[in-house]
Every structure is written in C-alpha cells, then in structure tokens.
N, C-alpha and C positions, 0 to 999 in steps of 0.2 A: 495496552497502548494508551497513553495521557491523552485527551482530547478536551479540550477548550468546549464547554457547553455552552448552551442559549442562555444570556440573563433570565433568571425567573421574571424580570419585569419587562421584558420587550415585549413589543409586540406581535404576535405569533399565527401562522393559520394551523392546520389541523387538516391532513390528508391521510388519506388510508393508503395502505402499499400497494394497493391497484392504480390509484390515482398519481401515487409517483413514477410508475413504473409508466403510465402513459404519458408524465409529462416529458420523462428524461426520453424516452422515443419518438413523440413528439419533435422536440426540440434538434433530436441528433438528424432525424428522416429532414426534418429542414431544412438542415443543413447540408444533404445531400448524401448523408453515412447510409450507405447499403443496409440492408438488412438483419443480416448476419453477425455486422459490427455491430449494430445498434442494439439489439437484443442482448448482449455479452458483454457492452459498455454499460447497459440500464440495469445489468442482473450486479452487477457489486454496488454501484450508483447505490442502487436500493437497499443493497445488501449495509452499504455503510451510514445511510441515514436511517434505517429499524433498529441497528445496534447501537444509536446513538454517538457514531463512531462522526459531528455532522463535519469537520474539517473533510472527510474523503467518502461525502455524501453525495449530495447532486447539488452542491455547492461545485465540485470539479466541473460543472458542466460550463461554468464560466470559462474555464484555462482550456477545456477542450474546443470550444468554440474562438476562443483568440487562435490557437494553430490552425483549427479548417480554417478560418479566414484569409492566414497568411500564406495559403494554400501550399502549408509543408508535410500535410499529411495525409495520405492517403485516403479517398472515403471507401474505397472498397478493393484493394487490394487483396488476393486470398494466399494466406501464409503459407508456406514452400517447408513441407518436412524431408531435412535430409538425415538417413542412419548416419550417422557418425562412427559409431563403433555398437557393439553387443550391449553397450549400458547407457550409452549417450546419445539423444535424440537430439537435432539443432531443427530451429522453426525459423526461417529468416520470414517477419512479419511486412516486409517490402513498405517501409515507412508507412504503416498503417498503426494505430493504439492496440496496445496489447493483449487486451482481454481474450479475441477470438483466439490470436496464438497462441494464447495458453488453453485453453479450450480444444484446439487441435492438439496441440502436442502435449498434452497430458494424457489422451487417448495412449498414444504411445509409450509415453513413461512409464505406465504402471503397467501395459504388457511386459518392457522390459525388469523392471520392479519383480515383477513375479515368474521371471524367467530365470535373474543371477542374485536376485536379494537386494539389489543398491539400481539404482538407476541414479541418469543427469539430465535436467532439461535443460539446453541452450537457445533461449529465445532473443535473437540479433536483430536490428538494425527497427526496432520498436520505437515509438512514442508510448512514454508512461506516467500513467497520470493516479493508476488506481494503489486502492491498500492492498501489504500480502497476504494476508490474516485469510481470504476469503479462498485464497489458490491454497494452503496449506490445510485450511478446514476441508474443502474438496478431498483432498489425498487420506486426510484419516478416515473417510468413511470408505474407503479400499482395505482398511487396514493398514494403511503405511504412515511411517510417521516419515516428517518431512522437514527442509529448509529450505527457504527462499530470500534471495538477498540483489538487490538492483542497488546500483549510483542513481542520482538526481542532476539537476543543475550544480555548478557550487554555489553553497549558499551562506559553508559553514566554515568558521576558522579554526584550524587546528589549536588545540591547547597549547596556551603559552603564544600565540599569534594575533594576529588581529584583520587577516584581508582571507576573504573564502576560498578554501582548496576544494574540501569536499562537499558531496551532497548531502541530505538530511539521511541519506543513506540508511534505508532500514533493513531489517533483519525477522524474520518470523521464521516461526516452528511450533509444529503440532505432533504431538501422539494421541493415537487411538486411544480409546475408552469402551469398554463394552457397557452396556445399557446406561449410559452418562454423555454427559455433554463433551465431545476432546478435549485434552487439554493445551491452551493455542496461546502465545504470546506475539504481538509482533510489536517494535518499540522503532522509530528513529534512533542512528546514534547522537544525534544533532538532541537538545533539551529538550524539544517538542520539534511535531512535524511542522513544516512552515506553512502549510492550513493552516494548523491554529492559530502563527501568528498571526493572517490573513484576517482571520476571523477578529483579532482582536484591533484591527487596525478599520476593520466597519466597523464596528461597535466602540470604538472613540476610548477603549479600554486600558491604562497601562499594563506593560507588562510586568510579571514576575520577574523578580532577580535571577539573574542565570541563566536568561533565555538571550539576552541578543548585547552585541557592540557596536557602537559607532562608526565612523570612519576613522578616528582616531588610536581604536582599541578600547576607548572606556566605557565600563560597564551603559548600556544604555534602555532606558523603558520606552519609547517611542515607536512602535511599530513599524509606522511608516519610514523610521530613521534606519531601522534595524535593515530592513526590506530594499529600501531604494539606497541608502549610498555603507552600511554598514555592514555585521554578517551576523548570523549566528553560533551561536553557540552549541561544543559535545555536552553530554552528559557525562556525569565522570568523570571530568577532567581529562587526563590522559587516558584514562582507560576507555573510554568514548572515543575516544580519538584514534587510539590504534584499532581500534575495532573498526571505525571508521576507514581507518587507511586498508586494513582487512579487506573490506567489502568492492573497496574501489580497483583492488587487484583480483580477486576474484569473481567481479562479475565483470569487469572491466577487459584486462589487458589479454586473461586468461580466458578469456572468451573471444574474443579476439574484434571487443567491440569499444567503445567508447569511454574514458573517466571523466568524471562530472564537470571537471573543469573543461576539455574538450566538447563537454554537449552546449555548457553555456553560450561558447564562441560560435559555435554550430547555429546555435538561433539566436547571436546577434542581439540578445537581449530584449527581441521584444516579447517576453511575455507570455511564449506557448509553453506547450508539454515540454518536458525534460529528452532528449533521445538517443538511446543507447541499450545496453541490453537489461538481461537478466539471467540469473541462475537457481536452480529449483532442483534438490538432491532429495532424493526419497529412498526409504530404506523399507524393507518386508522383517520384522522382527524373526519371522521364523527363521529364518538364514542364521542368524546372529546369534544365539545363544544357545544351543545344541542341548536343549531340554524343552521340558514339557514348557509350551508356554503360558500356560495357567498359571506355573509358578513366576514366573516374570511381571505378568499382570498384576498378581498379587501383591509384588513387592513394589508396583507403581504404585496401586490404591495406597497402600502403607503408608509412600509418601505424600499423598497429596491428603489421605488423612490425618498425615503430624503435622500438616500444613495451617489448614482446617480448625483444625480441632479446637488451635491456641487462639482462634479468632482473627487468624489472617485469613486474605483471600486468595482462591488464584485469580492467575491470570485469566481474563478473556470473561470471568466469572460475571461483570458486571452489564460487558457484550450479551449472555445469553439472558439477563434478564430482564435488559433492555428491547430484546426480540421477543421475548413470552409478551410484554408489555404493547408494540408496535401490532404485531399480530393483532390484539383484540381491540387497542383503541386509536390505532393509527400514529403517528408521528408528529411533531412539531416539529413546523421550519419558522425563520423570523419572517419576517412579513416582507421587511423589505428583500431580502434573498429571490423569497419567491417572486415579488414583482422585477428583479433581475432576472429571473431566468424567462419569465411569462416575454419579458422585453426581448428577448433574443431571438424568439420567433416575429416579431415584427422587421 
C-alpha cells in the first residue's frame, strides 16, 4: 500500500511502541472508550505507525475522536456474533469501531475455516477507521490465506466523472508463508488512501498528478480543494473503478449493509468515521488442491522468487522492514501530529 511519508526535514519526536501504544489508550480511555475497544483500536493504531504505514497510524485517532464527540458511536457496545450459515459468521458491531468485531469474529471464522475449507466474515453496522493489512496478516498465521474489502465515505469519482460515488474502498489479501514474512498486499482503489491526502494538506504539500479533482472535474493539486469541495481520484483508470464498484456491492448491498455514498449522508458530513460494513473470506489451502501441500508452497516460493530475484519487491516487503526498524529504534511522528493528539486529552 502507497503511503505518503514524514518530510525528512519536518519536525519529528521519537517514541517507542510502548509509548504509542499508551498514548492512543490514553487518549481513547478519555474519551470514554471501554476497555476492550480501546486495546484492539490501539493494537493496529500501533500496528500502522511501526510499519510506517503513518496515514492509518494514530494519526486516525484525530477522526476517531471527531465521531465519539458527535456521539455516533458507540464507546462500548459488545458485538452480537450471529451463525449465519456452516461458513458464514455475521458480527453486528452495534455502532461501535471495528476492531474488536473483528477480533471476535475472527475467533469464529477460522473455526469455520477449518471445519469446510472457505469461511465469510460479516461484520455490520461498524464505524471504520482502520487498515486491512493487519486483519488479513492475523489470518495467515492460522494458515489461511485471506480477503478483506470495506466501502468508505464517498470520496472518489468514478473514471470518466467528476462528483464522488465511491469510497477509497480498499482491498487486501494475504497467504501464508512458512518460516517468512506472508505475503500481504492491501491498496485503496481510489490513487491513494485519503490519509494520505490528509497528510499532505498539514504539511502545506502539493499533490501528485492523478490523485484528486476539483469541483469542476479538472485535474487539481490542492488538497484541501480535493478534500472539501472536489473528489478523488481511482487508480487505473477504469480498471480502479470497476473494482471499486466491485467492492461497494460486495461489502455493501450483499451484505446487507451500507455503500459509501449512503454512509457519507449517514454523517451528514461532518467529519467522523465512515459507517457501514465489511467483508473478510478466508480460505484453508489444504481443502483446495487435493495434493501434498508442500508441493503448492513450492510453487508459491517460485513465484515470489521470480519476483525477487529481477529486483522487484513484494508487496508488504517494505511494511516488514519498517517493523524490524520500529521494533528496535522506535517510530517518528511529526511533531505537530503529536501535539494534536496530546491536545485531545485536554
């Protein structure tokens, strides 16, 4: 996933992942979030500023704090797992943020995972704020490989348009690895996730070509223009787009929760979490391919060392080296960031 880094010349602090992990608990306990949520909101928080991932770091704690304020979300609601069927688990999160739902009914997913080969998580009626990278890395260390795919706000106009339908609408997927890192992509279909543009609009930064339009339609670099009265932009052209429209019906209508355009009207624009569902399919390889699966593995590494080899990377590659790095010297946030989030417990 593309993510907008810190200027090498800004100004920066330097905290260790203990210290993050008590600020974003901190700040949420403040705000009156249970326990349970706040521990499972603070574990990706953290999870995405070690991997340097900082647009879906504890930069989010800003947009999570505008919803508890507008008091549309839950602080401690406990999410309601219903069977749905032998391979489909539904978690209605009772307008609370997603993380513990998924936390709960993932428990169950990969019972069912390991019961028929395929499992589905259904997790309804959510505020979602986090990345999917860190729900799909969870699932490969079961052994399963995985997809997960949520709507947003809309923020983004379809190819060939110019006023937002869909959300930045992202997509992720991980397979297992035995003694290696998984291997885990997750990418908005939108150019970049709209953290990043966020990020480039504190930092006074224009933007790249291909990230956002005006109110007009025309190409435009202004963040803030892109943000408050224009939209962004898919990747791929079309082919970002239909993917796009992809995701807004299958985590959306066929789930039987929300599309992005629906969640924007839903909060009235000011501001908070996106709210609507998600969808999370995992698969157990051994089901799937009626041989030994050493030989399956094999022909993964294969791929991923003709990948390699030419001097490409994978994906997620630069995610894990960015955590070997955090791990031992702690994290960079921008300074001012942090004195916004310090400001929010006042």
């Amino acid at each position: 996933m593309s993510d907008a880094t810190i200027p090498k010349d800004a100004d920066t602090v330097t905290l260790s992942l203990a210290e993050l992990q008590t600020l974003a608990l901190d700040v949420l306990r403040h705000h009156g979030v249970s326990d349970p949520h706040a521990q499972a909101m603070a574990r990706v928080m953290v999870a995405g500023q070690r991997d340097a991932c900082h647009s879906h770091g504890l930069f989010r704690l800003l947009m999570c704090v505008q919803s508890l304020r507008d008091g549309r979300v839950s602080r401690d609601a406990e999410p309601l797992v219903t069977q749905r069927s032998p391979v489909v688990v539904a978690v209605d999160a009772q307008a609370a943020f997603s993380p513990l739902a998924f936390e709960v009914g993932s428990r169950h997913l990969v019972e069912k995972v390991r019961a028929c080969g395929m499992g589905a998580l259904v997790i309804n009626n959510c505020f979602h704020f986090s990345a999917l990278w860190p729900e799909v890395e969870q699932l490969t260390e079961h052994g399963l490989c995985a997809l997960a795919m949520t709507p947003a706000h809309a923020c983004v106009a379809p190819a060939g348009g110019r006023s937002a339908v869909f959300g930045t609408n992202p997509l992720a997927f991980g397979w297992p690895r035995a003694g290696a890192h998984p291997y885990v992509f997750d990418f908005a279909t939108s150019a970049v996730a709209r953290g990043e543009i966020e990020l480039y609009r504190r930092s006074g930064r224009a933007l790249p070509p291909g990230w956002g339009l005006d109110e007009d339609g025309e190409p435009c670099a202004d963040a803030a223009t892109v943000l408050q009265r224009g939209a962004m932009q898919t990747f791929g052209g079309y082919k970002g787009s239909a993917l796009a429209s992809m995701i807004e019906l299958m985590a959306g209508p066929l789930i039987g929760d929300l599309t992005s355009a629906q969640s924007l009207a839903l909060d009235g624009r000011l501001g908070g979490a996106p709210h609507h569902g998600e969808l999370i399919l995992a698969f157990d390889p051994r089901f799937f391919s009626g041989r030994d699966p050493a030989l399956d593995q094999a022909a993964a590494e294969a791929l991923f060392a003709a990948i390699t080899g030419q001097g490409a990377r994978l994906p997620s590659q630069r995610r894990f080296e960015a955590r070997a790095h955090s791990q031992i010297h702690g994290v960079q946030m921008a300074r001012a960031l942090h004195t916004d989030i310090l400001a929010l417990m006042q």
